[in-house]
Backbone as a chain_set.jsonl record, in Angstrom:
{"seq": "XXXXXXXXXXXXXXXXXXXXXXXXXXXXXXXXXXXXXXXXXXXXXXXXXXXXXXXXXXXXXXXXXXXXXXXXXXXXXXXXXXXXXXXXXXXXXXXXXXXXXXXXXXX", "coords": {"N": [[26.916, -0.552, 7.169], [26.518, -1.264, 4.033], [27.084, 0.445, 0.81], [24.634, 0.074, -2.2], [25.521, -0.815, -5.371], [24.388, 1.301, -8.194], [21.889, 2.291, -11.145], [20.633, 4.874, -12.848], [18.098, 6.113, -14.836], [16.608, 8.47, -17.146], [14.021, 9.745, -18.682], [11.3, 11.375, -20.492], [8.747, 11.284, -19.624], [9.585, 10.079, -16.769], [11.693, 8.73, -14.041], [14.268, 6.222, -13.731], [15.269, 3.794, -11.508], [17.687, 1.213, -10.737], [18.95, -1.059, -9.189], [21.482, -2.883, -7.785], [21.128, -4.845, -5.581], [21.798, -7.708, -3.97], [20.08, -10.337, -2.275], [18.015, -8.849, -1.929], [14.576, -9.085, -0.995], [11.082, -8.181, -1.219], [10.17, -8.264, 1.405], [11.659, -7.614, 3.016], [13.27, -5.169, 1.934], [12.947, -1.86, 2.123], [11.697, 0.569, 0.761], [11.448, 4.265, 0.843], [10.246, 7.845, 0.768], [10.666, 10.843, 0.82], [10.07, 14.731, 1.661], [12.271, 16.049, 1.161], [13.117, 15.678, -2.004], [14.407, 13.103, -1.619], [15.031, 9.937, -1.722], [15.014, 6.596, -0.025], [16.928, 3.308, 0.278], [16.56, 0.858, 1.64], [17.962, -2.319, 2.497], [17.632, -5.228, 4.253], [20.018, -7.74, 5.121], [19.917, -10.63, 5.511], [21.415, -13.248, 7.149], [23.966, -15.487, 6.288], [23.331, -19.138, 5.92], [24.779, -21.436, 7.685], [27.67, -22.969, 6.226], [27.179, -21.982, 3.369], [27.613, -19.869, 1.027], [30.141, -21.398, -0.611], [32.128, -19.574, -1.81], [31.493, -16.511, -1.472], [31.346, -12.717, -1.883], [30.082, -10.641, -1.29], [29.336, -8.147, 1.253], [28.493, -9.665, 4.22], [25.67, -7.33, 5.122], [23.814, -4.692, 5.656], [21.906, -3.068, 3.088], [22.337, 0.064, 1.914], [21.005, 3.246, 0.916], [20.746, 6.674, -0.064], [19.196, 8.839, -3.153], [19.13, 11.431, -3.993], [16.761, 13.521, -6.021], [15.675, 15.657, -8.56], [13.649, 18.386, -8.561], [11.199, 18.462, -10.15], [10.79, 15.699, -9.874], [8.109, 12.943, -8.586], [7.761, 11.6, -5.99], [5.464, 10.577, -4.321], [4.123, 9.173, -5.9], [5.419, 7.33, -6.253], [6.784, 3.734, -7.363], [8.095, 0.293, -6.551], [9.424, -2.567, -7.415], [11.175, -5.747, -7.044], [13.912, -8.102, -8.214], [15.247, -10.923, -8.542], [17.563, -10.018, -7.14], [17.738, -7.193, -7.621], [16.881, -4.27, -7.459], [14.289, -2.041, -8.742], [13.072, 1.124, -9.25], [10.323, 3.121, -10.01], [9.89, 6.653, -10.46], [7.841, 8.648, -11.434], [7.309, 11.64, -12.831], [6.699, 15.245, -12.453], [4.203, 17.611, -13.954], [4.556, 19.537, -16.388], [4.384, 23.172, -14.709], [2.757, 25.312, -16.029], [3.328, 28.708, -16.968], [1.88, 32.097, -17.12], [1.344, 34.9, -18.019], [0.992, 38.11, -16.165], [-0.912, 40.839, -17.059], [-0.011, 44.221, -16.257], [-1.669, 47.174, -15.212], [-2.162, 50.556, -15.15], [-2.966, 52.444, -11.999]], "CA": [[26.067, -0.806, 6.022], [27.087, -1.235, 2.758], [26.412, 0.964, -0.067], [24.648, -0.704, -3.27], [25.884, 0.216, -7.226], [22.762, 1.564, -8.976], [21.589, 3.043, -12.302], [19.465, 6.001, -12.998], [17.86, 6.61, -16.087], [15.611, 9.618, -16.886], [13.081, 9.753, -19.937], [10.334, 12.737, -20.605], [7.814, 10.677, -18.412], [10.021, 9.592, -15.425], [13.134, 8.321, -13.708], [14.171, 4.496, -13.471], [16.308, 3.926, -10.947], [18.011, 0.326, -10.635], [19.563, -1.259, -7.824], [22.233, -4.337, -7.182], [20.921, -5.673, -3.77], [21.714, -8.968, -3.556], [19.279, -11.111, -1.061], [16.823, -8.777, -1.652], [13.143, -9.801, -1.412], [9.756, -7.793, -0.878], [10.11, -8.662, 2.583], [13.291, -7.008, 3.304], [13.419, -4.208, 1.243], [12.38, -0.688, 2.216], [11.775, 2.376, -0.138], [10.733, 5.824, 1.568], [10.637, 8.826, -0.091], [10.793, 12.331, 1.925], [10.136, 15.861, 1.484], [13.512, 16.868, 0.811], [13.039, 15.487, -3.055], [15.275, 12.193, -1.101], [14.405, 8.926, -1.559], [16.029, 5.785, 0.606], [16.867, 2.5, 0.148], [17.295, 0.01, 2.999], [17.728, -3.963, 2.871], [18.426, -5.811, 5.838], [20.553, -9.031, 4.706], [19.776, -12.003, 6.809], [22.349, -14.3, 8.18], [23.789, -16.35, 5.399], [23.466, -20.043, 6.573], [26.653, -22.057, 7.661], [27.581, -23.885, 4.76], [26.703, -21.72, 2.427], [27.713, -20.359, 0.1], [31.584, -21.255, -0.954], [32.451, -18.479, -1.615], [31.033, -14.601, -1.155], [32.093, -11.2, -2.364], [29.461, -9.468, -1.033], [29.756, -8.001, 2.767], [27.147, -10.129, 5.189], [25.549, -6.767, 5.831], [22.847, -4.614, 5.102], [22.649, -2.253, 1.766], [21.329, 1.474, 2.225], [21.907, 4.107, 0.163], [20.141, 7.944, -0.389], [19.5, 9.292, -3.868], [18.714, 13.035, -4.288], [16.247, 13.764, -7.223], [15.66, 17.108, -9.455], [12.392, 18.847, -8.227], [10.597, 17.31, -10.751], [10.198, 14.161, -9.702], [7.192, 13.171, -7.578], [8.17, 10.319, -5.056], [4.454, 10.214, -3.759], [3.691, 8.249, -6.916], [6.542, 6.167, -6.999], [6.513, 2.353, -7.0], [8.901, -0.379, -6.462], [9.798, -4.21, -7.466], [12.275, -6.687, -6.523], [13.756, -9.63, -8.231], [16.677, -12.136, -8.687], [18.292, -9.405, -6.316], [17.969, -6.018, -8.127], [15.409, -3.168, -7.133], [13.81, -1.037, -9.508], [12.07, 1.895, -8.636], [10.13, 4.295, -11.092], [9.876, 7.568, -10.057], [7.04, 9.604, -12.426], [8.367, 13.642, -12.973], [5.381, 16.23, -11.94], [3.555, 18.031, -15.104], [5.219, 20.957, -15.989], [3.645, 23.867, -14.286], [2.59, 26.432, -16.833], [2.797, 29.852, -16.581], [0.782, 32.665, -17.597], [2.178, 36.322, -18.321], [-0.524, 38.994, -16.175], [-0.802, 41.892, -17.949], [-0.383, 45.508, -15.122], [-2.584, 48.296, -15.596], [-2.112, 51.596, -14.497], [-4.25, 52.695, -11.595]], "C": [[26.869, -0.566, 4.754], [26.442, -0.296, 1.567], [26.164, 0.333, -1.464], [25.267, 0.233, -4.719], [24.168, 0.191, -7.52], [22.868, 2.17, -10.466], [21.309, 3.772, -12.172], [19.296, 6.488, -14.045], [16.354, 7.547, -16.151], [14.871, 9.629, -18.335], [12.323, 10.964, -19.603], [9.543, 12.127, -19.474], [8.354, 10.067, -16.83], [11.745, 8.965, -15.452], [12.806, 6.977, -13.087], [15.553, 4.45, -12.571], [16.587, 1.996, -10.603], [19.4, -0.241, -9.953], [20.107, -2.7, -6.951], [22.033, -4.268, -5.825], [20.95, -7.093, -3.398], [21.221, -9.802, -2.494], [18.293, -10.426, -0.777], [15.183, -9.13, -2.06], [12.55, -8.334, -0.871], [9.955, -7.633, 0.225], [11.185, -7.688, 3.648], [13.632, -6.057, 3.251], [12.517, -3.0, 1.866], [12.655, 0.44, 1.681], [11.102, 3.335, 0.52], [11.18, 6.86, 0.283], [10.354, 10.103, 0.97], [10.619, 13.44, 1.584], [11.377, 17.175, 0.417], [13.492, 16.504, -0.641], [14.25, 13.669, -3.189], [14.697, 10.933, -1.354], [15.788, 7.653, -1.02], [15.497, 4.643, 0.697], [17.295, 1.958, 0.853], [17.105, -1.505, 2.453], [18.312, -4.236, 4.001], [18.508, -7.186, 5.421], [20.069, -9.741, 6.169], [21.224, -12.561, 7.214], [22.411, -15.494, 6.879], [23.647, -17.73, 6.456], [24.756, -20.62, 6.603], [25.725, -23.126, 6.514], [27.673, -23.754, 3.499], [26.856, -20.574, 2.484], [29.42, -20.498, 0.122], [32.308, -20.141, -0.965], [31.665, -16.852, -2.196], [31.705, -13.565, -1.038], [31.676, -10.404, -1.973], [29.828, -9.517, 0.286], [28.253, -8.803, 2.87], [26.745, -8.709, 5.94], [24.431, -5.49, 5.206], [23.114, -3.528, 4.359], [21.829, -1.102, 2.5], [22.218, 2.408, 1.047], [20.466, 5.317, -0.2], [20.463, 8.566, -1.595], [18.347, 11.154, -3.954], [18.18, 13.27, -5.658], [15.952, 15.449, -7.792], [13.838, 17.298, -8.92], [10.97, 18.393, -9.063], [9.456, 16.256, -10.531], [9.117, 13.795, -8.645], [6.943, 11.586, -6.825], [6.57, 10.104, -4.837], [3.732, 8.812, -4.623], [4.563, 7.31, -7.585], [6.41, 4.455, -6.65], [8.144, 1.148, -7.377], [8.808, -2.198, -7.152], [11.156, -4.726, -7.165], [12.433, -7.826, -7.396], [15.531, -9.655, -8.65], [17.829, -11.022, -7.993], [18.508, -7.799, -6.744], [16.373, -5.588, -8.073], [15.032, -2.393, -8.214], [12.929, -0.625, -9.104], [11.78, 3.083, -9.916], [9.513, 5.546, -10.225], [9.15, 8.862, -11.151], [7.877, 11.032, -12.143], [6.905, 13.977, -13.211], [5.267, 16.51, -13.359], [4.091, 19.001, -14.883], [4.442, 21.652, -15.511], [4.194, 24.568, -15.623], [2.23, 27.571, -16.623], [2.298, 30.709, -17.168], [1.398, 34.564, -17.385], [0.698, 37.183, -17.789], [-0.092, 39.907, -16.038], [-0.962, 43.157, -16.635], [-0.307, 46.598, -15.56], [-2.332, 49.347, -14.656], [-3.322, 51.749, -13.451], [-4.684, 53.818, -11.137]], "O": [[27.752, 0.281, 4.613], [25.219, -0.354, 1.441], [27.174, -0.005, -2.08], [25.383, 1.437, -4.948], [23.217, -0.533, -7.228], [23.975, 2.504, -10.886], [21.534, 4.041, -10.992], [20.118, 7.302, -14.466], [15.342, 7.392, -15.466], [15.712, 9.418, -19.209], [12.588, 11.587, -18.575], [9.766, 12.558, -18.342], [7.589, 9.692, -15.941], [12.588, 8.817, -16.336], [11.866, 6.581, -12.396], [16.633, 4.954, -12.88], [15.57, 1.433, -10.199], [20.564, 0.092, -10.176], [19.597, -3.332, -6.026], [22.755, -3.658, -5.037], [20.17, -7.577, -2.578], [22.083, -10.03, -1.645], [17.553, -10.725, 0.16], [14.742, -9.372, -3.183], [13.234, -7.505, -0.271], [9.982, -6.413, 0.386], [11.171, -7.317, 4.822], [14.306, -5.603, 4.175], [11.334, -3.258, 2.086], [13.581, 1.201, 1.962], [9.928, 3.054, 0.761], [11.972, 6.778, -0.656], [9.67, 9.894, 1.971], [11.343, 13.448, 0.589], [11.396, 18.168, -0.31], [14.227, 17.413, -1.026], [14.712, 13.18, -4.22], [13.496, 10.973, -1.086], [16.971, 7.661, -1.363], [14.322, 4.419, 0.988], [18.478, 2.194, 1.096], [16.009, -1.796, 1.974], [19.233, -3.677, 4.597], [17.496, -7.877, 5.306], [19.952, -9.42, 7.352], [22.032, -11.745, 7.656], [21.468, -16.188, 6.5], [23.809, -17.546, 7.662], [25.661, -20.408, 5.796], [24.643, -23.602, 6.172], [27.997, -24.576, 2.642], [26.52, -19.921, 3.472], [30.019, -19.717, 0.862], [33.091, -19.841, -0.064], [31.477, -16.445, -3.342], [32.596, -13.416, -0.201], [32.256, -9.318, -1.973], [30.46, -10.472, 0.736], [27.279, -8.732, 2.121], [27.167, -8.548, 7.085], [24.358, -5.546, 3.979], [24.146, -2.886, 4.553], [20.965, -1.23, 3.367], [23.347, 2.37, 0.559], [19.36, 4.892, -0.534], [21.62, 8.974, -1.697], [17.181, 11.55, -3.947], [19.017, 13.249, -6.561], [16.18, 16.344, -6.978], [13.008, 16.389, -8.959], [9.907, 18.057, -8.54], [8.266, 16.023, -10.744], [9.258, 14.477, -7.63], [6.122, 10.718, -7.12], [6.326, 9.041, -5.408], [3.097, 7.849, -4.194], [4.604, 6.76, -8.686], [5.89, 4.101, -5.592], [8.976, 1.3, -8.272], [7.708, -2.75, -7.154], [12.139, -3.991, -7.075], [11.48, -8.591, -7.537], [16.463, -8.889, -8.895], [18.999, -11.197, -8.336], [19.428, -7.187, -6.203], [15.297, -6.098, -8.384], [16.094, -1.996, -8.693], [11.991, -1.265, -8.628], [12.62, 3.713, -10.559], [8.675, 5.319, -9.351], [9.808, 9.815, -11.569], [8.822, 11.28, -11.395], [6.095, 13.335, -13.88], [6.004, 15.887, -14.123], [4.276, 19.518, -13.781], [3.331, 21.132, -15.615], [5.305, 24.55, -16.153], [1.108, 27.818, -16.181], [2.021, 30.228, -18.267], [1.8, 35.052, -16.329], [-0.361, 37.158, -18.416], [0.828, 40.2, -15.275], [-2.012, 43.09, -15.996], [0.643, 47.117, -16.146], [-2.281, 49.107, -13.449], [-4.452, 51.357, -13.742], [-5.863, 53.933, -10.802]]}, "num_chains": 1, "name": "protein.A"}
């Protein structure tokens, strides 16, 4: 398997992650996300046709690749698209937890 080039850009509200996959569709494409704070990207290239194309740079072979996120981030609510061969996946970041200073009393 081949590993794809990607982006990753992070804002106050979430992480954009963007992803050269050439040949991928909807169809093809699989995003998981996991426990470990992991999220993984699979395509499974088809079979170019004979004939086609002249010439190809990319490997005939399928992309994968595992990115490790900051605790943060909350895969459960993440969502994907596909087009003209590049993935983007947004990845929302949890609400900060706020904490609370409790005050201990002699007893």
């Amino acid at each position: 398997m081949a590993a794809p080039s990607l982006d990753l850009f992070e804002n106050q509200s979430e992480f954009r992650l963007v992803v050269d996959v050439p040949g991928a569709t909807p169809s093809n494409t699989h995003v998981a996300w996991n426990d470990f704070e992991t999220l993984s990207v699979h395509v499974q290239r088809a079979a170019l046709a004979p004939g086609a194309p002249s010439l190809s740079e990319y490997e005939e072979s399928d992309w994968y690749r595992e990115i490790v996120f900051s605790p943060d981030a909350d895969g459960t609510k993440a969502h994907s698209t596909v087009r003209d061969g590049v993935l983007t996946v947004r990845v929302p970041k949890r609400r900060t937890l706020s904490s609370k200073l409790i005050p201990v009393y002699a007893a």
